[in-house]
C-alpha positions as YAML, in Angstrom:
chain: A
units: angstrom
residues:
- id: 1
  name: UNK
  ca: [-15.43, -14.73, 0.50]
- id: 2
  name: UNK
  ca: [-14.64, -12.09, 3.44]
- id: 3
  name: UNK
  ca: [-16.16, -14.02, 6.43]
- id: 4
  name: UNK
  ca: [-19.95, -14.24, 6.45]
- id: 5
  name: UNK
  ca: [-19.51, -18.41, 7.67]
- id: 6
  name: UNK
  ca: [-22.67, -18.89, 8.56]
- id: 7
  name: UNK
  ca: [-23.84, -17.41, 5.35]
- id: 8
  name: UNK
  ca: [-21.15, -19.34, 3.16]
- id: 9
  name: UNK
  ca: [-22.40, -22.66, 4.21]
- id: 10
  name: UNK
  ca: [-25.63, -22.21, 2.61]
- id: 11
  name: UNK
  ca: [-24.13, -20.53, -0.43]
- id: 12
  name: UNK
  ca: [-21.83, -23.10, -0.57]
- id: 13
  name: UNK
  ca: [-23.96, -26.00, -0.06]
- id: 14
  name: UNK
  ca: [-26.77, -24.54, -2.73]
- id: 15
  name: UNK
  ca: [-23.77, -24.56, -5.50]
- id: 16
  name: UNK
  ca: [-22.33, -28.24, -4.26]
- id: 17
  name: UNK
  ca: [-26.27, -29.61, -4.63]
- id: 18
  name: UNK
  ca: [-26.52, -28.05, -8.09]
- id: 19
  name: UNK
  ca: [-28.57, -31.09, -10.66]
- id: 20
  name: UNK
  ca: [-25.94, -30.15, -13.28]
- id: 21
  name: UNK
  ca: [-22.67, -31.69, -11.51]
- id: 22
  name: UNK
  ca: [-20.40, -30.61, -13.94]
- id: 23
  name: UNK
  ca: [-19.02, -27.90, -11.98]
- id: 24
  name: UNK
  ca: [-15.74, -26.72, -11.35]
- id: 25
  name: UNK
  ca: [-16.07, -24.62, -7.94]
- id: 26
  name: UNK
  ca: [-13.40, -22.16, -6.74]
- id: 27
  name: UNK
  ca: [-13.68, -20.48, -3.53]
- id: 28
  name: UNK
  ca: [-11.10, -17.26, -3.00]
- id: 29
  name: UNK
  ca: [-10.68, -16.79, 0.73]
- id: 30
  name: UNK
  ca: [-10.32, -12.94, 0.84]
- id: 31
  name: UNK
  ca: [-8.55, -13.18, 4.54]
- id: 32
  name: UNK
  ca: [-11.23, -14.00, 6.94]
- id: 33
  name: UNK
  ca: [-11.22, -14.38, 10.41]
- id: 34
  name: UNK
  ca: [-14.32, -16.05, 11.70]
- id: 35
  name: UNK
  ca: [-13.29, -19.55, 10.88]
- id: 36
  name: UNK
  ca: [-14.35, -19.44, 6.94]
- id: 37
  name: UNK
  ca: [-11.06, -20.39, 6.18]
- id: 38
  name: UNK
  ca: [-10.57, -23.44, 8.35]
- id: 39
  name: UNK
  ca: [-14.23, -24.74, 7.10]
- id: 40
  name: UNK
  ca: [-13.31, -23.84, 3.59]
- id: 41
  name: UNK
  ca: [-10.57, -26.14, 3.51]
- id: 42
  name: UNK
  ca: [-12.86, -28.87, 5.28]
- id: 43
  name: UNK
  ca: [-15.51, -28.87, 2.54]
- id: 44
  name: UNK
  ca: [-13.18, -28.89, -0.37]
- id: 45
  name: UNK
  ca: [-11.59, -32.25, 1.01]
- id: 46
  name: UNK
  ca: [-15.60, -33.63, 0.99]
- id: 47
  name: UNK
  ca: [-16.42, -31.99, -2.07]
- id: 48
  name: UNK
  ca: [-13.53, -32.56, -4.87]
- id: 49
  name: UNK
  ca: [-14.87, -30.49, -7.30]
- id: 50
  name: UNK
  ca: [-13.82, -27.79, -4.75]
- id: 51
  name: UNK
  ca: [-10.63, -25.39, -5.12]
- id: 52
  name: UNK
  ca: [-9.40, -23.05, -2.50]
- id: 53
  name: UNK
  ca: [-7.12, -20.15, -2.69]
- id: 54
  name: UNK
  ca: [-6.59, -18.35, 0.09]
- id: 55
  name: UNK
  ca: [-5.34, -14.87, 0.04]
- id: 56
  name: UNK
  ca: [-4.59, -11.96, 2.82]
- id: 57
  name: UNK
  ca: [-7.59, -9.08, 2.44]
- id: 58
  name: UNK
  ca: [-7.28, -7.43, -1.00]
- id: 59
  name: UNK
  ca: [-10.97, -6.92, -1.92]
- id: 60
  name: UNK
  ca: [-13.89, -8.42, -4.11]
- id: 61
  name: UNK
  ca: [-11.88, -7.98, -7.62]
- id: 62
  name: UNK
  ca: [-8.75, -9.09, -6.31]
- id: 63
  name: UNK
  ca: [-10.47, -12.11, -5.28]
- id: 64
  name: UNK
  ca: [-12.35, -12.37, -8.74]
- id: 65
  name: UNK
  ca: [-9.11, -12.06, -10.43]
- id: 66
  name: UNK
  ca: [-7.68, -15.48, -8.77]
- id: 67
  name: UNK
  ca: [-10.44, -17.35, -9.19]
- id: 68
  name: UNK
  ca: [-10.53, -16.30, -12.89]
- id: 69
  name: UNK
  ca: [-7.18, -17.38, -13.31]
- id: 70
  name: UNK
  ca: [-7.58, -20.71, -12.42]
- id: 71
  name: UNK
  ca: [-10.91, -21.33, -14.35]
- id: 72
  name: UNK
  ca: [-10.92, -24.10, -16.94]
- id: 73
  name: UNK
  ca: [-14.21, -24.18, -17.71]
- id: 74
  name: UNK
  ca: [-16.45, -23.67, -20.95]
- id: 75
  name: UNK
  ca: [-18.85, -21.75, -19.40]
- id: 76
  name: UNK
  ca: [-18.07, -19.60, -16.29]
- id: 77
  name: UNK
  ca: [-20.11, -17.59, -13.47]
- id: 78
  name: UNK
  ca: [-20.34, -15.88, -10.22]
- id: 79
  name: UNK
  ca: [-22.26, -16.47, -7.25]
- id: 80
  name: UNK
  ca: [-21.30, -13.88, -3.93]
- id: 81
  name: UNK
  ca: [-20.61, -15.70, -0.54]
- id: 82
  name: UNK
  ca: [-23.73, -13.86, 1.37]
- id: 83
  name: UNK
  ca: [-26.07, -15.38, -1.70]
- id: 84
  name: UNK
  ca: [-27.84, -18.68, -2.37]
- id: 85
  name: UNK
  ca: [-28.90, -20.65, -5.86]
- id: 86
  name: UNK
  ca: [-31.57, -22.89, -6.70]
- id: 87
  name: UNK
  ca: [-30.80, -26.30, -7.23]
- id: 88
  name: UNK
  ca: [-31.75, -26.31, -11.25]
- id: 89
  name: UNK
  ca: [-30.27, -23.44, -11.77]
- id: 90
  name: UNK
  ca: [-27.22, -24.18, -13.42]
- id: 91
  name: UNK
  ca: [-29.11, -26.90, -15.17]
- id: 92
  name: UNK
  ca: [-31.54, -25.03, -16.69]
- id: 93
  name: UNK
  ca: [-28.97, -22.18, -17.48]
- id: 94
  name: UNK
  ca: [-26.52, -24.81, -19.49]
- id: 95
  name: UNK
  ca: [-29.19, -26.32, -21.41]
- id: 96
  name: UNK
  ca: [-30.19, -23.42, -22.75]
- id: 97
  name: UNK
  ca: [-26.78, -22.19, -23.77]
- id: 98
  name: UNK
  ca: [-25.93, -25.06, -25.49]
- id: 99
  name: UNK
  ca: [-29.03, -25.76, -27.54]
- id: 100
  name: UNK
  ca: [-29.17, -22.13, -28.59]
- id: 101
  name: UNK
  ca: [-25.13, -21.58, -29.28]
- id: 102
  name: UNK
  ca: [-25.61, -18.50, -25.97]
- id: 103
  name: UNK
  ca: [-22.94, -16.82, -25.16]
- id: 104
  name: UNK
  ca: [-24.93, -15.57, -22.28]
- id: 105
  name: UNK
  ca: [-27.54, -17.25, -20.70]
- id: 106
  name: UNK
  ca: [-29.52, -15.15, -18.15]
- id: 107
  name: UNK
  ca: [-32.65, -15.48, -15.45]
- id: 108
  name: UNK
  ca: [-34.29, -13.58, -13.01]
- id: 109
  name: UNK
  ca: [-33.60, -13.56, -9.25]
- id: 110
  name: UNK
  ca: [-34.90, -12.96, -5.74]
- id: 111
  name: UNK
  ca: [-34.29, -10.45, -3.14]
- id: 112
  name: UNK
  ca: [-33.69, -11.63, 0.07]
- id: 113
  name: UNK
  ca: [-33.78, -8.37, 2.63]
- id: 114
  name: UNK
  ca: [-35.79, -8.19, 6.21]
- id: 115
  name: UNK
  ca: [-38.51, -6.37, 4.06]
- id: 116
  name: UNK
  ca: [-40.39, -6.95, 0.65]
- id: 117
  name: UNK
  ca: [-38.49, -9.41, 0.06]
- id: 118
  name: UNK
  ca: [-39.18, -12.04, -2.85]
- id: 119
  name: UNK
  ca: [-38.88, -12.64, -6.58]
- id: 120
  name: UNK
  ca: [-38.15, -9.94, -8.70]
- id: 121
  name: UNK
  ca: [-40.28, -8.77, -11.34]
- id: 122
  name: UNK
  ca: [-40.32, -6.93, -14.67]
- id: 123
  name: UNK
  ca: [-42.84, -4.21, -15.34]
- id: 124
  name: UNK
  ca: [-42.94, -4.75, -18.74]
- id: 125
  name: UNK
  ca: [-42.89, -7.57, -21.06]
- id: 126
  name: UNK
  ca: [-39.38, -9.21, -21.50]
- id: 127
  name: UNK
  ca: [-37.95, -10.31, -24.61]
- id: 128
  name: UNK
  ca: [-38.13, -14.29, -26.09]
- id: 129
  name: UNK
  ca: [-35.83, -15.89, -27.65]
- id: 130
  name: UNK
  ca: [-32.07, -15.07, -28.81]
- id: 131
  name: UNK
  ca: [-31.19, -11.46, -29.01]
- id: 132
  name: UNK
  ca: [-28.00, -9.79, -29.72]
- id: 133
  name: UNK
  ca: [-25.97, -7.48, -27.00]
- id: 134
  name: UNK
  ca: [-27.16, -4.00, -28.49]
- id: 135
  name: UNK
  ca: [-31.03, -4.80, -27.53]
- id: 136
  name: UNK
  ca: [-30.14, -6.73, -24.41]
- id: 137
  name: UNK
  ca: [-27.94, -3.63, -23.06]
- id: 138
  name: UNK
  ca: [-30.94, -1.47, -23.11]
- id: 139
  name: UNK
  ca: [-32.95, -3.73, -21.35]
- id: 140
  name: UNK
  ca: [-30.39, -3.44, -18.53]
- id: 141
  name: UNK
  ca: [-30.05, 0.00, -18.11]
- id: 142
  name: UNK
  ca: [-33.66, 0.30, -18.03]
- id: 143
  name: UNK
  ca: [-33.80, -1.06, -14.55]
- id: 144
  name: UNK
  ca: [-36.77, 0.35, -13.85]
- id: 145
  name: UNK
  ca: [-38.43, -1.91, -16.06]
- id: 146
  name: UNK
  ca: [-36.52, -4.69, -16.44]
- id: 147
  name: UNK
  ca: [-35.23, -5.58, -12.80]
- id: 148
  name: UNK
  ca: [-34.41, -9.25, -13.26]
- id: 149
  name: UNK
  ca: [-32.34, -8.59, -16.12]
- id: 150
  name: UNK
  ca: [-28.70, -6.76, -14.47]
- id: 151
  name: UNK
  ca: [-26.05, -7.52, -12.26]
- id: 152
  name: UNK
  ca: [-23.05, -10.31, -13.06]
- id: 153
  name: UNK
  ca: [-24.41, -13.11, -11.08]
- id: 154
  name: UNK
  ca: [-27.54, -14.22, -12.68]
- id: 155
  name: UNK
  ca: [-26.00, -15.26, -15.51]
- id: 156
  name: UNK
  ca: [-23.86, -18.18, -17.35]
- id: 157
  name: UNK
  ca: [-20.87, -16.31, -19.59]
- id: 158
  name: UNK
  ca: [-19.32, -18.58, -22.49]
- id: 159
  name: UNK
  ca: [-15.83, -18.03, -21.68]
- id: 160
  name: UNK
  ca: [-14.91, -16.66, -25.28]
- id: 161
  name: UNK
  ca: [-17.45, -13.76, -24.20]
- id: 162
  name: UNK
  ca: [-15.02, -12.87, -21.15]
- id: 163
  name: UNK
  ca: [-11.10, -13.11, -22.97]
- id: 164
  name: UNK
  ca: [-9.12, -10.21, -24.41]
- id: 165
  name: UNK
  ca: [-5.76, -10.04, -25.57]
- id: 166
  name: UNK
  ca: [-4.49, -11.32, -21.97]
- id: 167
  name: UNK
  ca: [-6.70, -14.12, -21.86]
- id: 168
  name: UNK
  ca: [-9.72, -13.95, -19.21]
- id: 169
  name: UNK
  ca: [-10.83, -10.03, -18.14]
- id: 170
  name: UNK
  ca: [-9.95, -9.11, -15.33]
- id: 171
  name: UNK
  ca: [-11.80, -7.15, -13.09]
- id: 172
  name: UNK
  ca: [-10.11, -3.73, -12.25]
- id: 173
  name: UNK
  ca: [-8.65, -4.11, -8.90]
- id: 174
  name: UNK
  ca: [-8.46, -0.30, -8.50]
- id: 175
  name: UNK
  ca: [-12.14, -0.01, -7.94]
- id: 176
  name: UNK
  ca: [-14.05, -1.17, -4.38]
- id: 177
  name: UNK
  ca: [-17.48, -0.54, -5.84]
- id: 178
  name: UNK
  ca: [-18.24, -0.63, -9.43]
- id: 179
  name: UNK
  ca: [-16.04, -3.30, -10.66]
- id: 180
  name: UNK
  ca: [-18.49, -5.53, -12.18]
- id: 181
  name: UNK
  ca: [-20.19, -2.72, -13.90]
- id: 182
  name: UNK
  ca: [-17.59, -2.38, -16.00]
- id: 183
  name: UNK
  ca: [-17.31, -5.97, -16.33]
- id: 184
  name: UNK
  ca: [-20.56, -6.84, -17.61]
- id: 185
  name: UNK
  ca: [-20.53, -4.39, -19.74]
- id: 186
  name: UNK
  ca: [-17.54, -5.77, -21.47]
- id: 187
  name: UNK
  ca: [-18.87, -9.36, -21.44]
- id: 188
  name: UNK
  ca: [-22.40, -8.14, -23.13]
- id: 189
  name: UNK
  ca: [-20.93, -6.39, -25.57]
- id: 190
  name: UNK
  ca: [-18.87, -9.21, -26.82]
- id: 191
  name: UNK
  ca: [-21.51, -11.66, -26.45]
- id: 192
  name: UNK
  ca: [-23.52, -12.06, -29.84]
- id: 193
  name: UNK
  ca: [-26.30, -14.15, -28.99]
- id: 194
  name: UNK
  ca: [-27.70, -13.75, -25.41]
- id: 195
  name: UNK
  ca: [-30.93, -15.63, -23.67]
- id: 196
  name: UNK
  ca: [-32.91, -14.42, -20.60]
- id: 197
  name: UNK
  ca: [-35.26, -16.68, -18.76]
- id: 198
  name: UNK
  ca: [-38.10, -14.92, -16.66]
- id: 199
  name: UNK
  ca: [-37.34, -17.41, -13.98]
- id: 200
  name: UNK
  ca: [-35.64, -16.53, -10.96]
- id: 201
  name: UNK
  ca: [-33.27, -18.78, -9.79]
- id: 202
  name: UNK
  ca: [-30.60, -16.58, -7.72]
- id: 203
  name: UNK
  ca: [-31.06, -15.64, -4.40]
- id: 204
  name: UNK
  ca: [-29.51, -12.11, -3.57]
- id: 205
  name: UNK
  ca: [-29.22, -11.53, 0.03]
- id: 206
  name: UNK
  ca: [-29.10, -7.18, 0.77]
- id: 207
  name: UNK
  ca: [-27.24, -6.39, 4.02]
- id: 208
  name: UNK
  ca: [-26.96, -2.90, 5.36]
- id: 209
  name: UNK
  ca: [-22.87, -3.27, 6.34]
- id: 210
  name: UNK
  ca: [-22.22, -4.91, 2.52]
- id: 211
  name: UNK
  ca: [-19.42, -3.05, 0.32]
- id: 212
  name: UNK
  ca: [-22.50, -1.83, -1.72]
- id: 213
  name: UNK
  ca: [-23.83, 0.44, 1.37]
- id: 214
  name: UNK
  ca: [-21.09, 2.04, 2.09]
- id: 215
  name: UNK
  ca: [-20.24, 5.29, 3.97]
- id: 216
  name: UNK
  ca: [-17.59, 6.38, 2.26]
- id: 217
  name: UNK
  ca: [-17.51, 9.21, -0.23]
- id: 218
  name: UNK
  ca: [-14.25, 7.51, -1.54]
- id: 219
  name: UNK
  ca: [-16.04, 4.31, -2.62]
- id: 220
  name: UNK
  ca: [-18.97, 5.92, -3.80]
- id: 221
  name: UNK
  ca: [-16.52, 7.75, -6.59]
- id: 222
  name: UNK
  ca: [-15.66, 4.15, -7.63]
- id: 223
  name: UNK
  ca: [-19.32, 3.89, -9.00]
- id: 224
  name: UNK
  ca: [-19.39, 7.11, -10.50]
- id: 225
  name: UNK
  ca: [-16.67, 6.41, -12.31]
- id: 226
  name: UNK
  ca: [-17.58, 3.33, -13.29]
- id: 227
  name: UNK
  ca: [-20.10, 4.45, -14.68]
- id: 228
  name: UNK
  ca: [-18.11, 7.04, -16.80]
- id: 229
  name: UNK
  ca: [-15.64, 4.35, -18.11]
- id: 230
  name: UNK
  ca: [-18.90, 1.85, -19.13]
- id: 231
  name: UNK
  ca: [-20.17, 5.31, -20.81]
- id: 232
  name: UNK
  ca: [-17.14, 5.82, -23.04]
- id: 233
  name: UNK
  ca: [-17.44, 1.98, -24.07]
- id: 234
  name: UNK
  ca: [-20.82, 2.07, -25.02]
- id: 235
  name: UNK
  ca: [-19.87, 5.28, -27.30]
- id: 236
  name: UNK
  ca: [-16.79, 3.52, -28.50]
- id: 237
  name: UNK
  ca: [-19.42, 0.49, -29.49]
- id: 238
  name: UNK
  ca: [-21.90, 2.80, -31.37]
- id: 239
  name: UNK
  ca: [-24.47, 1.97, -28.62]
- id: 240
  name: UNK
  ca: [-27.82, 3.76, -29.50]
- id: 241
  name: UNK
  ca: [-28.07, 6.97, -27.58]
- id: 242
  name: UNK
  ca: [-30.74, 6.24, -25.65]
- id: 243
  name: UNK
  ca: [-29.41, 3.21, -24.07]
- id: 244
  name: UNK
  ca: [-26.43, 5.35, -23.52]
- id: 245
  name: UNK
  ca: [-28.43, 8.19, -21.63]
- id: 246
  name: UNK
  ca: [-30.02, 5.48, -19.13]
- id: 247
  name: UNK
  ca: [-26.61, 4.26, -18.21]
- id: 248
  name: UNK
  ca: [-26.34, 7.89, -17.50]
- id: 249
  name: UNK
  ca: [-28.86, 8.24, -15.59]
- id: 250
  name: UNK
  ca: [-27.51, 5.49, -13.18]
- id: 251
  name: UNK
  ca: [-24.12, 7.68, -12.94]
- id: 252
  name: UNK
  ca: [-26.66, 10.75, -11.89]
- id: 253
  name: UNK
  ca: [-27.79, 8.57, -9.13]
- id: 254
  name: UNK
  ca: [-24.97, 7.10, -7.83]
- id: 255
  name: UNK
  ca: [-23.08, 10.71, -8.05]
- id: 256
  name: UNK
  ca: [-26.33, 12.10, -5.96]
- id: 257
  name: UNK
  ca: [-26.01, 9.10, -3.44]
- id: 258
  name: UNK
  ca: [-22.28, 10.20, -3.20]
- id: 259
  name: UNK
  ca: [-23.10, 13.94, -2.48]
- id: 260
  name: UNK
  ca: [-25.36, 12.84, 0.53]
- id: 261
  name: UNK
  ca: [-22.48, 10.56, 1.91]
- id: 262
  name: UNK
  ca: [-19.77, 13.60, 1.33]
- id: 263
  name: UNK
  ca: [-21.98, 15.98, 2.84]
- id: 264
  name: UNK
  ca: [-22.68, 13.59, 6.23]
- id: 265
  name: UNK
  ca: [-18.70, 13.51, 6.38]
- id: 266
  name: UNK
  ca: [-18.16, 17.55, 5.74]
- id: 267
  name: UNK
  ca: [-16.06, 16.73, 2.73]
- id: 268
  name: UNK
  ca: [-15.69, 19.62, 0.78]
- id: 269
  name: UNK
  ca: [-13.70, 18.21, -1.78]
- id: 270
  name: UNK
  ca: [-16.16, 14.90, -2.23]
- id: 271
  name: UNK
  ca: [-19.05, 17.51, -2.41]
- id: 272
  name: UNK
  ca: [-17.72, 19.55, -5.44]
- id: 273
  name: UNK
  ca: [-16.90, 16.71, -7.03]
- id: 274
  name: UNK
  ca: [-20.55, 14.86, -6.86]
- id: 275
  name: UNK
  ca: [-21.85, 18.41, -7.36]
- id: 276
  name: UNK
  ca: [-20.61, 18.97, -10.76]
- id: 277
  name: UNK
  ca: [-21.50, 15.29, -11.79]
- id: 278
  name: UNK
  ca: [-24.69, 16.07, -10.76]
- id: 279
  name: UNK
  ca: [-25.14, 18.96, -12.91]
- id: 280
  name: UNK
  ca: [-23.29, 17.47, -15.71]
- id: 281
  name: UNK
  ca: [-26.17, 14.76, -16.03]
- id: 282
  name: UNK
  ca: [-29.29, 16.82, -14.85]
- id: 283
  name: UNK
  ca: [-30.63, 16.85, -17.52]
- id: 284
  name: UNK
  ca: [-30.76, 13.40, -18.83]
- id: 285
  name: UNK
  ca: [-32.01, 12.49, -15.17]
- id: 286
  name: UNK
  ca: [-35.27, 14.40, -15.24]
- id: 287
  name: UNK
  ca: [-36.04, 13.41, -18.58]
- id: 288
  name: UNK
  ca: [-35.50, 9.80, -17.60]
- id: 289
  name: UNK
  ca: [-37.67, 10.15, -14.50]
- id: 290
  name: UNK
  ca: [-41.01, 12.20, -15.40]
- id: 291
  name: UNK
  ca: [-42.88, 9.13, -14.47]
- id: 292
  name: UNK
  ca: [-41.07, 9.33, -11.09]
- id: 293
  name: UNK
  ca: [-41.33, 12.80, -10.20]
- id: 294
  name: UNK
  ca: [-40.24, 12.33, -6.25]
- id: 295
  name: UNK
  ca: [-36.65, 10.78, -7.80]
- id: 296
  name: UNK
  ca: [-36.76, 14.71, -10.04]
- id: 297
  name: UNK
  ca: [-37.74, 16.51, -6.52]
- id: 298
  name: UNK
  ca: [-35.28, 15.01, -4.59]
- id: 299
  name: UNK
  ca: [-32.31, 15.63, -6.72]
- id: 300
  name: UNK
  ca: [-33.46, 19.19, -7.24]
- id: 301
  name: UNK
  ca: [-33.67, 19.72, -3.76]
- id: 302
  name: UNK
  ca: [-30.54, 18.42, -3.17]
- id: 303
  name: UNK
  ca: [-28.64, 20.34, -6.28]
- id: 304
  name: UNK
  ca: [-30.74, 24.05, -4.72]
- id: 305
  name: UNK
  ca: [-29.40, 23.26, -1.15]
- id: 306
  name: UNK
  ca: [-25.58, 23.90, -2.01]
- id: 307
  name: UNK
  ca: [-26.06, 26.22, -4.95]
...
């Protein structure tokens, strides 16, 4: 965690008040000032089940990568220090993992932001039952229909699922934005048998100054080329195409989100760079989008403007 206190304490409190107790807890202090620290070090002397590392400011991975080090358990997850969990979550997550042999359990979620908030839902009819990481990947590039089904934290990972050659994955420290991408990525597509409950359990709290909104061109590379690396796995995995070309289109997006932030800050550079990613993936974004034809307009407007 990176300050935040008054957020921690509920995070913290929703993981120590989990009904499955069996929980090794580590908490990376990522340098804060606010006093996180000092009450960090309180509740691990109430709560032994606690660990603290504390750390000057190196970033989300960095942080990640600690905690990942010192993890002994059979099953392993993430929860963000801005976020919350249900009290069964854990529970419910574990019992299915272990009854079906999962080596990744996963639910839905809620989105906690000043407006629309509430649980997320998927347009179309989710899979039941135990799949296998080829079918579940599509399903999470195909955010547009299956919402509660990406992102690291509302899931359970069998730690054989996360361990290469080095022992647990690490997260790649050189990237501020786009990290986990990468990461789950890696994790489903060593994971052989994977669950999802339509359930949501985690609660994902959106913040306008989080690392995920932010104003720098710089960063916003970081998820393009995250988005290229995750690419070249899939292909390197024999991923289906069209899976492939969703994953795609999320690189489009994030490269046309990129171009508006270089343009604000008059960065030449940053602009031709996001300009020819744009291009590069044009087409797979409007062919991905016809049922969205304001996401097609406002790329094309964007592309025409600086051509």
């Amino acid at each position: 965690m990176y300050n935040q206190k008054e957020l921690f304490k509920q995070c913290i409190e929703s993981v120590c008040n989990q009904t499955y107790t069996a929980l090794e807890i580590i908490c990376v202090d990522d340098g804060s000032t606010d006093g996180v620290s000092e009450y960090l070090d309180y509740v691990s002397k109430e709560d032994k089940r606690i660990k603290v590392f504390h750390q000057t400011n190196q970033g989300e991975s960095r942080a990640r990568n600690v905690a990942l080090k010192h993890a002994t358990g059979e099953y392993i997850t993430f929860v963000d220090c801005d976020d919350w969990i249900d009290a069964e979550m854990y529970e419910i997550l574990i019992r299915e993992a272990i009854d079906n042999d999962l080596d990744i359990a996963a639910s839905s979620w809620y989105k906690e932001c000043k407006d629309n908030g509430g649980p997320v839902t998927n347009k179309k009819e989710v899979f039941a039952g135990v799949i296998g990481h080829e079918e579940f990947l599509r399903y999470v590039y195909m955010r547009d229909s299956y919402q509660g089904i990406a992102y690291m934290w509302n899931k359970i990972y069998k730690r054989e699922t996360l361990v290469d050659e080095r022992g647990l994955r690490e997260f790649d420290e050189s990237k501020k934005l786009g990290g986990d991408v990468i990461y789950l990525a890696q994790a489903i597509l060593h994971a052989k048998k994977i669950m999802y409950i339509d359930k949501p359990f985690y609660h994902y709290r959106i913040r306008e100054n989080s690392g995920s909104h932010t104003k720098l061109s710089s960063s916003m590379k970081d998820w393009v080329e995250s988005y290229e690396y995750t690419i070249k796995l899939l292909k390197e995995n024999n991923i289906p195409s069209l899976t492939i070309d969703y994953a795609k289109r999320f690189l489009a997006y994030h490269a046309m989100e990129g171009l508006k932030v270089a343009i604000e800050n008059s960065d030449e550079q940053e602009i031709d760079y996001f300009l020819k990613k744009m291009n590069d993936n044009k087409e797979v974004y409007y062919s991905l989008n016809t049922d969205r034809p304001e996401r097609i307009r406002e790329y094309s407007d964007l592309l025409g403007m600086l051509q």
